[in-house]
C-alpha positions in Angstrom: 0.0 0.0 0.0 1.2 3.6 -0.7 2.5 5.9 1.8 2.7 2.8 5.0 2.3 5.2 7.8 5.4 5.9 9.7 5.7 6.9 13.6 9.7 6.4 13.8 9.6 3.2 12.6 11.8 2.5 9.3 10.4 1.2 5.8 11.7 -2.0 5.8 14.3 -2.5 3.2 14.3 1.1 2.6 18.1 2.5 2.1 17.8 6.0 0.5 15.2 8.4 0.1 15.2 7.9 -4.2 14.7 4.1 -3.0 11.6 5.3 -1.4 10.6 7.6 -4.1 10.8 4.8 -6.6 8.4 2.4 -4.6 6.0 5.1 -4.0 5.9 6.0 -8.1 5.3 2.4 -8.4 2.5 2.3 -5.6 1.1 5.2 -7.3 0.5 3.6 -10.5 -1.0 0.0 -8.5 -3.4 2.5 -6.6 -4.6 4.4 -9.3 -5.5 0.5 -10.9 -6.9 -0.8 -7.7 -9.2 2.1 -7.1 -10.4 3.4 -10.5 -13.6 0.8 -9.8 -15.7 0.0 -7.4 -14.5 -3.9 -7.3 -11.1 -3.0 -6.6 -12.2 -0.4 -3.3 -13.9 -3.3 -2.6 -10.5 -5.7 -3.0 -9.0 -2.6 -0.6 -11.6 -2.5 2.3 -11.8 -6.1 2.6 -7.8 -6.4 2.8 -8.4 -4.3 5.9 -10.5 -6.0 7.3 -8.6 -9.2 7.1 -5.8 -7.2 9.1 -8.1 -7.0 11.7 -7.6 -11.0 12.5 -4.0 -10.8 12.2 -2.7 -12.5 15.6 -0.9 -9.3 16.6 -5.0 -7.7 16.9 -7.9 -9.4 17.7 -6.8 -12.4 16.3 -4.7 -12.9 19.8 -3.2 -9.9 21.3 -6.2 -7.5 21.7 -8.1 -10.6 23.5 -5.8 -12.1 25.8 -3.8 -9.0 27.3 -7.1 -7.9 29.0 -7.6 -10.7 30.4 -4.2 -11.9 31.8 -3.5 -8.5 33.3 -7.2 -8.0 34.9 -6.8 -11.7 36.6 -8.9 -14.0 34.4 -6.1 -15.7 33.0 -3.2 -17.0 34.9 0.8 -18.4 33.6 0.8 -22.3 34.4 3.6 -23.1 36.9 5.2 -25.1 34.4 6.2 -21.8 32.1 8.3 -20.3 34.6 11.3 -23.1 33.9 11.2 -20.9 30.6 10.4 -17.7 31.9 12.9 -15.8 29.9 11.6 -16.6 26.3 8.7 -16.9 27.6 6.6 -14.4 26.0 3.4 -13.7 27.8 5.0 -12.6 30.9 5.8 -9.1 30.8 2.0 -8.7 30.4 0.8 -11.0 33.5 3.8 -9.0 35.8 4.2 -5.8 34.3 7.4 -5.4 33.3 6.8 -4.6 29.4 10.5 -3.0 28.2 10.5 -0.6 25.5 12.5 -2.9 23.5 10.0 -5.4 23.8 11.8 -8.3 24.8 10.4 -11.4 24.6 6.9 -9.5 24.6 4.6 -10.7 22.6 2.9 -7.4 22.5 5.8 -6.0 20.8 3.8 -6.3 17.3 0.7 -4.5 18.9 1.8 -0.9 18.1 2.9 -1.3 14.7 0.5 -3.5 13.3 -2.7 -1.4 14.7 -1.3 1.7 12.9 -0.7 -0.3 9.8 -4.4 -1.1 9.7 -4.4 3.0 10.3 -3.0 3.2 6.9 -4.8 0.7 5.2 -8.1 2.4 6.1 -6.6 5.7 5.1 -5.4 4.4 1.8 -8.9 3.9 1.0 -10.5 7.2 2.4 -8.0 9.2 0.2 -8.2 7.1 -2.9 -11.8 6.2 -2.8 -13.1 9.4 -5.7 -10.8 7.8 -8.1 -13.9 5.2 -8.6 -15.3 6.5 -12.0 -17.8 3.6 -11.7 -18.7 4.2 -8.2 -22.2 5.9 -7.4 -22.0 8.8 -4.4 -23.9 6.6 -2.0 -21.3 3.8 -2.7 -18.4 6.1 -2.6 -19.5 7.4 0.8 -20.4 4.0 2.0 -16.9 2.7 1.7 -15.3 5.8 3.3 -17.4 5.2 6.1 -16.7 1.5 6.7 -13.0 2.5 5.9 -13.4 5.7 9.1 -15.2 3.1 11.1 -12.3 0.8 11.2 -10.3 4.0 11.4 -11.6 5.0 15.0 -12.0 1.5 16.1 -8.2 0.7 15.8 -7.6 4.3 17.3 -9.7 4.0 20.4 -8.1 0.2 20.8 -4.8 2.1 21.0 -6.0 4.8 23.5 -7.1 1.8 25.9 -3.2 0.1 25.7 -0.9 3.2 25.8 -3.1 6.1 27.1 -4.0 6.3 31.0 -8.2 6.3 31.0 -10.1 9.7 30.2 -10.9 10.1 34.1 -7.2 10.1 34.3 -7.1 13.9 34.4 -9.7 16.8 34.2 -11.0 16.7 31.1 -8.4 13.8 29.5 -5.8 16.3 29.3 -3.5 13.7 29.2 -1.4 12.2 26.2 -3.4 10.1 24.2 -2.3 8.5 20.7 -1.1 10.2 17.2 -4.1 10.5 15.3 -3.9 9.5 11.9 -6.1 11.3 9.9 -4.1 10.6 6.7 -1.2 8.5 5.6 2.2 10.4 5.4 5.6 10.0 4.2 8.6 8.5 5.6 10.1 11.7 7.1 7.2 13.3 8.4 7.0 13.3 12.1 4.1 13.1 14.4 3.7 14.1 17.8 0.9 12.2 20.4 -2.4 14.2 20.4 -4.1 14.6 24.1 -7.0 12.0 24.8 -9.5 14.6 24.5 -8.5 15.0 20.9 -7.9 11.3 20.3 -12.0 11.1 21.5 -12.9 14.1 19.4 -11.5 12.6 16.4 -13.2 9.2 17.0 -16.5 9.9 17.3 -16.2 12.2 14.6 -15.5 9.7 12.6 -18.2 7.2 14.1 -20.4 9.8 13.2 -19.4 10.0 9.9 -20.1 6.1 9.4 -23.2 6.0 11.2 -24.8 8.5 8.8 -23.5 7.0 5.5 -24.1 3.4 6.3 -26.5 1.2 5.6 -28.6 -0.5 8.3 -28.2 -4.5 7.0 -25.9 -6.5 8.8 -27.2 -9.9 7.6 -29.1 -12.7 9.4 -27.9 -15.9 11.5 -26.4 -18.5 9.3 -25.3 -16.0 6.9 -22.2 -15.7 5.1 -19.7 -13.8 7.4 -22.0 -10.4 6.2 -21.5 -9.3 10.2 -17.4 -9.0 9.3 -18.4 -5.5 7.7 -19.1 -2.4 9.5 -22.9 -1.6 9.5 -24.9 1.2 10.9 -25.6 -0.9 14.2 -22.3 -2.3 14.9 -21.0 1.8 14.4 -23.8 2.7 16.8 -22.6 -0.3 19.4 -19.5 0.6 19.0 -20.5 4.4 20.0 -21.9 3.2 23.0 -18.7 1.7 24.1 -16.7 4.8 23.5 -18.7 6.5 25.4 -19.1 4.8 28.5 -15.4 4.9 28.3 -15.5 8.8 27.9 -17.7 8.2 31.0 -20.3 10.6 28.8 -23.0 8.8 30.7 -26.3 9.7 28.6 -25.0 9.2 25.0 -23.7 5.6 26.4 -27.0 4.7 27.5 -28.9 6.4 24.0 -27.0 4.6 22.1 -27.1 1.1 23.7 -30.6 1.6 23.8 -30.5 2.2 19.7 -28.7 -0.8 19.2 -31.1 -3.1 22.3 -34.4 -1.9 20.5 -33.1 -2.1 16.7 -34.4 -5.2 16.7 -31.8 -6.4 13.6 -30.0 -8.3 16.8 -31.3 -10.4 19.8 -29.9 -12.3 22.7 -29.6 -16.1 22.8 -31.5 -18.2 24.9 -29.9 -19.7 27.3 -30.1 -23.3 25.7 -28.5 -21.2 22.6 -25.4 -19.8 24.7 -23.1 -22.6 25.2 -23.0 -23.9 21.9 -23.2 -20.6 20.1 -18.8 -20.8 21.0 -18.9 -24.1 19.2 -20.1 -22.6 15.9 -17.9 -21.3 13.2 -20.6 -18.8 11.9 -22.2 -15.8 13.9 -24.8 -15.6 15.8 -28.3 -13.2 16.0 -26.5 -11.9 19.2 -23.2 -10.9 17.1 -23.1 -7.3 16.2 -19.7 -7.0 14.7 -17.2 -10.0 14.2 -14.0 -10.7 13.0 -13.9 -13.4 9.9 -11.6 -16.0 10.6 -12.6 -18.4 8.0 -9.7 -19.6 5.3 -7.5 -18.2 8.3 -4.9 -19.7 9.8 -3.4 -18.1 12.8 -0.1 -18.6 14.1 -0.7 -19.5 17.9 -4.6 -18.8 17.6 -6.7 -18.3 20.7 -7.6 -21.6 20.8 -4.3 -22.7 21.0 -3.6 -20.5 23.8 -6.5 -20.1 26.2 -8.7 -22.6 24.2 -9.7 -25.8 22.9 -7.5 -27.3 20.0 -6.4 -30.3 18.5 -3.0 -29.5 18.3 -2.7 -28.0 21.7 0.1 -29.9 23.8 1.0 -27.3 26.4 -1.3 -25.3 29.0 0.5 -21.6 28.4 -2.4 -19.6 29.8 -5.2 -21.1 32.4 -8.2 -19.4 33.5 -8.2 -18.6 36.7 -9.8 -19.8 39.9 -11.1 -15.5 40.4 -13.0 -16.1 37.2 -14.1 -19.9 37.9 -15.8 -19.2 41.2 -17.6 -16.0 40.1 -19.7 -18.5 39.0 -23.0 -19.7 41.0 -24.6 -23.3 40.5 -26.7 -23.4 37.3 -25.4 -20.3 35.7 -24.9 -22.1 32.3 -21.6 -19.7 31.8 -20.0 -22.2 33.9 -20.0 -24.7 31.5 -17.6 -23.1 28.9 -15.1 -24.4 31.1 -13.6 -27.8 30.1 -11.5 -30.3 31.8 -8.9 -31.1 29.3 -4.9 -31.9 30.2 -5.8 -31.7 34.0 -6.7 -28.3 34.2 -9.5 -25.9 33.5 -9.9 -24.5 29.8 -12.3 -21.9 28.4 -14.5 -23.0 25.5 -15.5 -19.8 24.0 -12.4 -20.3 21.8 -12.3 -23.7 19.6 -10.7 -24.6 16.5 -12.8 -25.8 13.4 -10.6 -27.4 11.2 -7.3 -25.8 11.6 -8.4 -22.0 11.7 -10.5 -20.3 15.1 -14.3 -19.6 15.5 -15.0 -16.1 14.5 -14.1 -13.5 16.8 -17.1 -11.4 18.5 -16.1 -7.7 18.9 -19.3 -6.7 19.3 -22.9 -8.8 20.8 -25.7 -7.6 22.5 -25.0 -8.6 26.0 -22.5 -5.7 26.1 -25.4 -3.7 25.3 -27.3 -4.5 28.1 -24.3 -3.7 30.6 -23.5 -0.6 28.9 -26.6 0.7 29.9 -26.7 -0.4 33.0 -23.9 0.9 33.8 -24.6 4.3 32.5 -27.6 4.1 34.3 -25.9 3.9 37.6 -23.7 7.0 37.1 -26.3 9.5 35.3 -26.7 12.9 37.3 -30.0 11.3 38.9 -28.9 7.6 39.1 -31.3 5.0 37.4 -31.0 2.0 39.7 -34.2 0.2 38.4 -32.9 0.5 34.5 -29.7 -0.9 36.0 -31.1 -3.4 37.9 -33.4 -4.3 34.8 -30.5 -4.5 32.4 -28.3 -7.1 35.0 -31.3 -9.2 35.2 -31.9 -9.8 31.4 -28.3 -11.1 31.6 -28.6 -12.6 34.6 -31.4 -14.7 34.0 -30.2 -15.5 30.8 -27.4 -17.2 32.2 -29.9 -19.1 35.1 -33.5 -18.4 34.3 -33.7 -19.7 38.1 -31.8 -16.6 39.3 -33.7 -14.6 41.8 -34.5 -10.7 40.9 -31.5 -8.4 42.1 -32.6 -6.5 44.8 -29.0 -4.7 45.7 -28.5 -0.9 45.5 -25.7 1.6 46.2 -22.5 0.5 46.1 -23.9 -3.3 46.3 -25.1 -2.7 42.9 -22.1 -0.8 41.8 -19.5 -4.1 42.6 -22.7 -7.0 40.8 -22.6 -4.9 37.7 -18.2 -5.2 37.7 -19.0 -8.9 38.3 -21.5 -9.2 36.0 -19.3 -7.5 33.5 -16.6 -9.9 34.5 -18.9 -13.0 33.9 -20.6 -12.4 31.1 -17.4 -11.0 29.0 -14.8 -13.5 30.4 -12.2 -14.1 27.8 -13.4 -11.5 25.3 -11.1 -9.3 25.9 -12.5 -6.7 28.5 -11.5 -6.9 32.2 -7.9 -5.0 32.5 -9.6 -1.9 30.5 -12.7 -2.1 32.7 -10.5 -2.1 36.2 -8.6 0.9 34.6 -11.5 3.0 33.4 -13.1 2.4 36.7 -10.2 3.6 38.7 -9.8 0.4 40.8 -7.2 -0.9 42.4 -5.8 -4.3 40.4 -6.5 -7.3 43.2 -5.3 -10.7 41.6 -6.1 -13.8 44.6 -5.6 -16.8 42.6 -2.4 -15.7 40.8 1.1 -16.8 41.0 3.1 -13.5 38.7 7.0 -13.2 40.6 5.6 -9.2 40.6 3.2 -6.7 40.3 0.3 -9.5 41.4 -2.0 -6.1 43.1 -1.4 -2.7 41.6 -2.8 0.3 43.2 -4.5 3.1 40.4 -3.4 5.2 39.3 0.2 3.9 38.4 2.2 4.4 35.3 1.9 0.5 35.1 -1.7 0.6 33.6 -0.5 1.4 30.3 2.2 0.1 27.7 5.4 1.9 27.0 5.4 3.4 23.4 8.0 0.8 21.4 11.5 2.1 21.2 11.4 2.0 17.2 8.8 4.7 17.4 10.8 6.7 19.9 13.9 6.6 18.6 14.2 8.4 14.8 11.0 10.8 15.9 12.1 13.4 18.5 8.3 14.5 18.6 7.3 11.0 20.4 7.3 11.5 23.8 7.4 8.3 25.9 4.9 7.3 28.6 5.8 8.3 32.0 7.8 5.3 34.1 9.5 4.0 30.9 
């Protein structure tokens, strides 16, 4: 792709700037092919989107750091004889470097702003489509801004403290990309605020250009492409993290009484994380079919064929959260002599699909919106819980807690129903709580008080380095 964005980290075989100028007269002439038609913006949107399941995104690392730093996921004793090349442990002790040693997380920054400029490629090509109508030109810029401001917030929540952080997230945030540049242009870290600004912008943006469809159960993969209702979930969840209580709960509620999605039943839960295809609960997914990830999930916190070690186990924290008959308790299997979470299986050699977005979320993003409005909505709150609570054990009794009862059930319920998914250390952040791991054996770092510089990533060296506008995370 032309123009690969570049925040102090070197073209790859690039050795002189005529070198680069070369490649990017070639690129020029492959992009003006690709997008002078609809079919090949097409061929472009759907390469990003495919970058969206690389392992180094949600196709590992944007699902299990959450969870091994928040406590659901634990090292098995048996990885500490290895402990040096062992990868996964500067995220369950805290001790990322900003060289990135033996981290695999050291991918994450690079490859999230290479999706950046894949999207961008598209937004600044896309009126080179001569048989492109405006509707369809304007639909793939918005699916190609969605993804834009999805990848951007994901970055915010790894290497930017949470928007409560300071008054009025006047913190550093992320460079926002709003186009792709060239090799020697450098970028300086916008402020939170701005990151937020510039995301919901261009949410905004999509939600008013595209269409509604998102496809039915059974379907084709149709819910691997941004739609109207996966922008308008995914609004909801930036704002509940911009803790801008009543546009979280407006636009949960959008997506809860669409009506184009609806919850399982709870004979439908389990064994909707043993199919392959989405569900009517799935908003937005990730398409990992004809995929073959190196490592997948299931390979790593799942349930595989070819699994022959026990890297990552769930925790006993998560395990006991569970009551008797709450059918959540049986995605956990007995395999190798230890516990393993079933929401991740292979099907012949590639992963289920990955959920980014369902309904459920929906439910507890309004709830907990509900709970911190200026006049505080305890019996929406306690409403929401309870469709997801008796989903889970239609024999659950009614919650009848309140106050700060009620605030600590909707973290747990939160914890229950989106175990695995990638949610737990960015929900203990935004909340401002304390980090309390009990069934955890890390060397370090097992309880971490917030604030602490701790709760985010260091910016990789290679970004540092060759851009003296990059300023580094405090503590690093």
């Amino acid at each position: 792709m032309k123009n690969i964005i570049y925040i102090g980290i070197l073209v790859l075989g690039l050795s002189s700037c005529s070198d680069f100028l070369d490649i990017e007269d070639e690129t020029k002439i492959s992009n003006d092919k690709l997008f002078s038609t609809l079919n090949g913006v097409d061929e472009a949107l759907n390469g990003t989107y495919y970058e969206l399941g690389n392992a180094s995104y949600y196709g590992k690392d944007m699902i299990i750091t959450p969870e091994i730093k928040g406590g659901n996921l634990k090292v098995n004793n048996i990885s500490f004889a290895n402990s040096k090349s062992y990868n996964y442990l500067p995220s369950f002790e805290f001790t990322h470097t900003v060289k990135g040693e033996s981290d695999y997380m050291s991918d994450f920054y690079k490859h999230l702003y290479r999706v950046i400029s894949y999207a961008n490629n598209v937004i600044e090509n896309i009126e080179s489509a001569e048989d492109a109508t405006e509707i369809e030109k304007a639909q793939a810029e918005a699916e190609a801004k969605a993804i834009r401001a999805m990848v951007h917030f994901d970055l915010t929540r790894f290497y930017a403290q949470p928007y409560s952080y300071t008054s009025n997230a006047q913190h550093l945030g992320v460079a926002y990309m709003h186009r792709n540049i060239r090799y020697d242009e450098l970028v300086a870290r916008d402020l939170l605020f701005d990151n937020y600004e510039n995301i919901i912008a261009d949410l905004v943006y999509a939600e008013e250009n595209l269409g509604t469809a998102i496809g039915v159960e059974g379907a084709s993969y149709t819910k691997a492409y941004m739609s109207k209702l996966a922008v308008q979930a995914l609004l909801a969840r930036v704002y509940l993290y911009k803790r801008d209580w009543e546009r979280a709960r407006l636009y949960a509620t959008k997506v809860i009484e669409d009506g184009e999605v609806s919850l399982l039943s709870t004979a439908e839960f389990v064994e909707s994380f043993t199919k392959q295809n989405p569900t009517r609960e799935d908003i937005f997914i990730v398409d990992n079919s004809g995929r073959k990830i190196g490592a997948p999930l299931s390979d790593i916190i799942g349930i595989s064929e070819a699994r022959t070690s026990l890297f990552l186990l769930p925790s006993n924290d998560i395990i006991d959260l569970y009551d008797e008959g709450d059918v959540r308790g049986d995605l956990f299997d007995v395999q190798m002599e230890a516990q393993l979470t079933k929401k991740w299986i292979e099907f012949a050699d590639q992963d289920n699909h990955i959920s980014v977005l369902r309904l459920a979320e929906m439910f507890l993003i309004r709830a907990e919106a509900s709970l911190n409005l200026p006049v505080r909505d305890e019996v929406q709150a306690r409403a929401d819980l309870n469709v997801i609570r008796k989903r889970a054990n239609p024999n659950a009794e009614n919650l009848q807690l309140s106050g700060f009862a009620l605030d600590e059930e909707l973290f747990n319920e939160r914890r229950r129903e989106l175990a695995f998914e990638g949610h737990l250390f960015f929900d203990i952040a935004r909340m401002g709580r304390n980090l309390r791991r009990v069934d955890c054996n890390a060397r370090e770092n097992i309880n971490i008080d917030y604030p602490n510089n701790l709760f985010v990533l260091p910016i990789p060296e290679d970004a540092i380095e060759f851009n003296d506008r990059m300023e580094q995370n405090p503590g690093y």
